[in-house]
C-alpha positions as CSV (number, residue, x, y, z in Angstrom):
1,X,144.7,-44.1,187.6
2,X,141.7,-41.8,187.7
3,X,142.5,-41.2,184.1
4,X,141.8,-44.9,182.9
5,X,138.4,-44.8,184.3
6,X,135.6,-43.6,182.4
7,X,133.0,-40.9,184.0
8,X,130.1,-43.1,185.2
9,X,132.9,-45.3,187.0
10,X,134.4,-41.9,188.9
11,X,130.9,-40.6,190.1
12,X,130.7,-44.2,191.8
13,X,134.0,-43.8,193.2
14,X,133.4,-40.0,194.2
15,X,130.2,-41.2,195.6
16,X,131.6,-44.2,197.5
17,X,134.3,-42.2,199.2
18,X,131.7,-39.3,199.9
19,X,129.1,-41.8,201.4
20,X,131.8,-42.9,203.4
21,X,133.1,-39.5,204.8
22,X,129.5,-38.7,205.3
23,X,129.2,-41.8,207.5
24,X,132.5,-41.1,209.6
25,X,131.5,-37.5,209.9
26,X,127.9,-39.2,211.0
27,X,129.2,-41.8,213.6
28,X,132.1,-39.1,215.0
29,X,128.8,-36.7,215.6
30,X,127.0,-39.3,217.2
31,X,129.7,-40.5,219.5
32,X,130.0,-36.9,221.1
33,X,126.7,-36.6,221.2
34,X,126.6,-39.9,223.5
35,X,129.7,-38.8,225.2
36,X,127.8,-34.9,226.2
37,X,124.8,-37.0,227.4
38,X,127.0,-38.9,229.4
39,X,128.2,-36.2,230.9
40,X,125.2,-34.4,231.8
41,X,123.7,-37.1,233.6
42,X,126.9,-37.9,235.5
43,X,126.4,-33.8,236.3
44,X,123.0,-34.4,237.6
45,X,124.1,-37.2,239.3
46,X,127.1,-35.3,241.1
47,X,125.5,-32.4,241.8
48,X,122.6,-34.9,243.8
49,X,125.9,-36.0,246.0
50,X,127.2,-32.5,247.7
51,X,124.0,-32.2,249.9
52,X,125.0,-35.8,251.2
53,X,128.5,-35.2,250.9
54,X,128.0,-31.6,253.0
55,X,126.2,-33.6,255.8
56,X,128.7,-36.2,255.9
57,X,131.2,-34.4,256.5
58,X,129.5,-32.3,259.1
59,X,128.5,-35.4,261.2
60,X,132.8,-36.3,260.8
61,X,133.6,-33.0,261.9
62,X,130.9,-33.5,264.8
63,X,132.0,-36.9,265.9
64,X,135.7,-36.1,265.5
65,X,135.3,-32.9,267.9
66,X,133.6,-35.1,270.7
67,X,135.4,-36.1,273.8
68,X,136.8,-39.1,274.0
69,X,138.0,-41.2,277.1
70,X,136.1,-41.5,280.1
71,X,132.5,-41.3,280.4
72,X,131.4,-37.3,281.0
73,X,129.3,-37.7,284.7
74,X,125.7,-36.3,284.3
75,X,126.3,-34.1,287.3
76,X,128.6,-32.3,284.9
77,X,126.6,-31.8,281.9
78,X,123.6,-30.8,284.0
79,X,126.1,-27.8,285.9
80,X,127.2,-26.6,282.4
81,X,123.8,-26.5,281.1
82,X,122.3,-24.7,284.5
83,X,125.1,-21.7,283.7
84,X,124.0,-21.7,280.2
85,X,120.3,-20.8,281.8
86,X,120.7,-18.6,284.1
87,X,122.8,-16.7,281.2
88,X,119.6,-15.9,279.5
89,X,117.4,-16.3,282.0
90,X,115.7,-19.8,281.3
91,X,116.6,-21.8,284.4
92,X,113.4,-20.4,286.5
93,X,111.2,-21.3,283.1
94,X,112.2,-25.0,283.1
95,X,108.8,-27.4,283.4
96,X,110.8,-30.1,283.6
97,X,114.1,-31.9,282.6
98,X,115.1,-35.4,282.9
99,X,117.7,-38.0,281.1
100,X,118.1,-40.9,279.6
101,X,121.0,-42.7,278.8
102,X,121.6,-45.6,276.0
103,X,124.6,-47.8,274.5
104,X,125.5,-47.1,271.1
105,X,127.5,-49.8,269.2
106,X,128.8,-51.1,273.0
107,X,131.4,-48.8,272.6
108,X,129.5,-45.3,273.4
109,X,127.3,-43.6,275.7
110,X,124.5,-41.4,275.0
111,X,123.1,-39.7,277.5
112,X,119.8,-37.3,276.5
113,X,118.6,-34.7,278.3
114,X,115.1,-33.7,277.8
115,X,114.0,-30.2,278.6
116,X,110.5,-28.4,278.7
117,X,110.5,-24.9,279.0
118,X,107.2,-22.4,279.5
119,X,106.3,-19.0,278.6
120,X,110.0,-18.1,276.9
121,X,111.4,-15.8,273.9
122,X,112.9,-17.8,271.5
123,X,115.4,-15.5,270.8
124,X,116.7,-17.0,274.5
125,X,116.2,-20.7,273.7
126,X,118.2,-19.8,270.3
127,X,121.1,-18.0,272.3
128,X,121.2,-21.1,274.3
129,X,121.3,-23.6,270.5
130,X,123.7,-21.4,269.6
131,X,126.3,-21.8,272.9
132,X,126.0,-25.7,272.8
133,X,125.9,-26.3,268.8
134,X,128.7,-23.0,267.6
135,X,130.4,-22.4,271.2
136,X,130.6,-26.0,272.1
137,X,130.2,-24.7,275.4
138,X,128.7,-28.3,276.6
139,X,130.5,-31.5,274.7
140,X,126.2,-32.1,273.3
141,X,124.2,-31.5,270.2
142,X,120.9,-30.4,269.6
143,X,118.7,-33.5,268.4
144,X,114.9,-31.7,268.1
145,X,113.7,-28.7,269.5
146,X,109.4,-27.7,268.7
147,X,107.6,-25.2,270.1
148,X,103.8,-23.9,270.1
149,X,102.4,-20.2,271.1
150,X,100.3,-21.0,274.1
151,X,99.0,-17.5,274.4
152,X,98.0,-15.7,271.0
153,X,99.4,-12.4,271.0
154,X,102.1,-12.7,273.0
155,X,106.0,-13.8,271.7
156,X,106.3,-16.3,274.5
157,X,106.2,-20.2,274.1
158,X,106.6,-23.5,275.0
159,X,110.0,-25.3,274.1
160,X,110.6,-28.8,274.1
161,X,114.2,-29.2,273.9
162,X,116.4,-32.6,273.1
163,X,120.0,-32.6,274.1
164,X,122.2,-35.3,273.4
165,X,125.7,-35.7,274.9
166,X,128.0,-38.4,273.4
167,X,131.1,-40.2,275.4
168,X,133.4,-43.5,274.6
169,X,132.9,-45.7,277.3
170,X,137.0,-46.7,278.8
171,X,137.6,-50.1,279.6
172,X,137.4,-50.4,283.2
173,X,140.4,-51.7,285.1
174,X,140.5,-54.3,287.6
C-alpha cells in the first residue's frame, strides 16, 4: 500500500503518525508528571499527620491506662503524693497545695491538685514528674508546671505544679 502512494503523500503520513506518537509520548509524560505531584503533596500532607497521630495515640494510651470504677478519694491521692515528697525531700518546701475537682462529660471526675513549692532543685521536682508521668506511681498527669529563679545565683526555685487525677464516676446504688 505504501508503494501506491507517491513521496509527498508518505512524508504526510510519516508525519501524521510521528505527530501523533509525539503527542502520546507528550500526554503519557504529562500524566506522570501530574501523578509525581500528586504524590508529593499527599507526602507533605502525611508527613504533617504523625505529630498529631503521635499525640493521639499518646492521650489513648493515657486514657486507656486510667483507673476506672469508683471514684479515687482525695485522701488517697494526697497520701501517695506526700511519699512521693518526702522521697526527695519536697514535702517541708511546699507553700501551698489545694484541689479542685470538676465533671467532665457527666461521666468523669477530675480532681486537680495545685502545688507551690519554694527554694527547690529542679532536678527533685523532675524526679517527682518522672514517678507520677513514667512510674505511674499516682493514677495523675502532669497538666503545667513553671518556675522562676527567685535568688540569682543560686539553682533553687519556685515551682508551681498542676496535677490532675482522672476517675469514672460509678453509678451509685440505692
Amino acid at each position: 500500500m505504501l508503494n501506491k502512494l507517491d513521496e509527498r503523500e508518505r512524508l504526510l503520513l510519516f508525519g501524521g503518525v510521528g505527530v501523533l506518537l509525539l503527542l502520546l509520548f507528550l500526554n503519557i509524560i504529562n500524566s506522570l508528571y501530574q501523578y509525581r505531584v500528586e504524590l508529593s503533596q499527599q507526602v507533605i500532607e502525611t508527613r504533617s499527620n504523625f505529630p498529631a497521630l503521635e499525640k493521639a495515640i499518646q492521650d489513648n494510651n493515657y486514657y486507656r491506662s486510667l483507673k476506672s470504677g469508683d471514684e479515687e478519694k482525695i485522701s488517697d491521692i494526697y497520701a501517695k503524693l506526700d511519699t512521693i515528697m518526702l522521697r526527695y525531700s519536697l514535702k517541708d518546701r511546699v507553700q501551698t497545695m489545694k484541689d479542685t475537682n470538676s465533671m467532665i462529660l457527666k461521666n468523669y471526675n477530675r480532681t486537680t491538685i495545685d502545688i507551690t513549692f519554694r527554694s527547690v532543685p529542679l532536678q527533685d521536682i523532675f524526679k517527682l514528674i518522672y514517678d507520677v508521668e513514667m512510674n505511674k506511681q499516682i493514677n495523675s498527669k502532669i497538666d503545667y508546671i513553671s518556675f522562676r529563679k527567685p535568688i540569682a545565683g543560686k539553682e533553687v526555685y519556685d515551682v508551681n505544679l498542676k496535677l490532675s487525677s482522672y476517675s469514672k464516676i460509678g453509678k451509685k446504688n440505692g
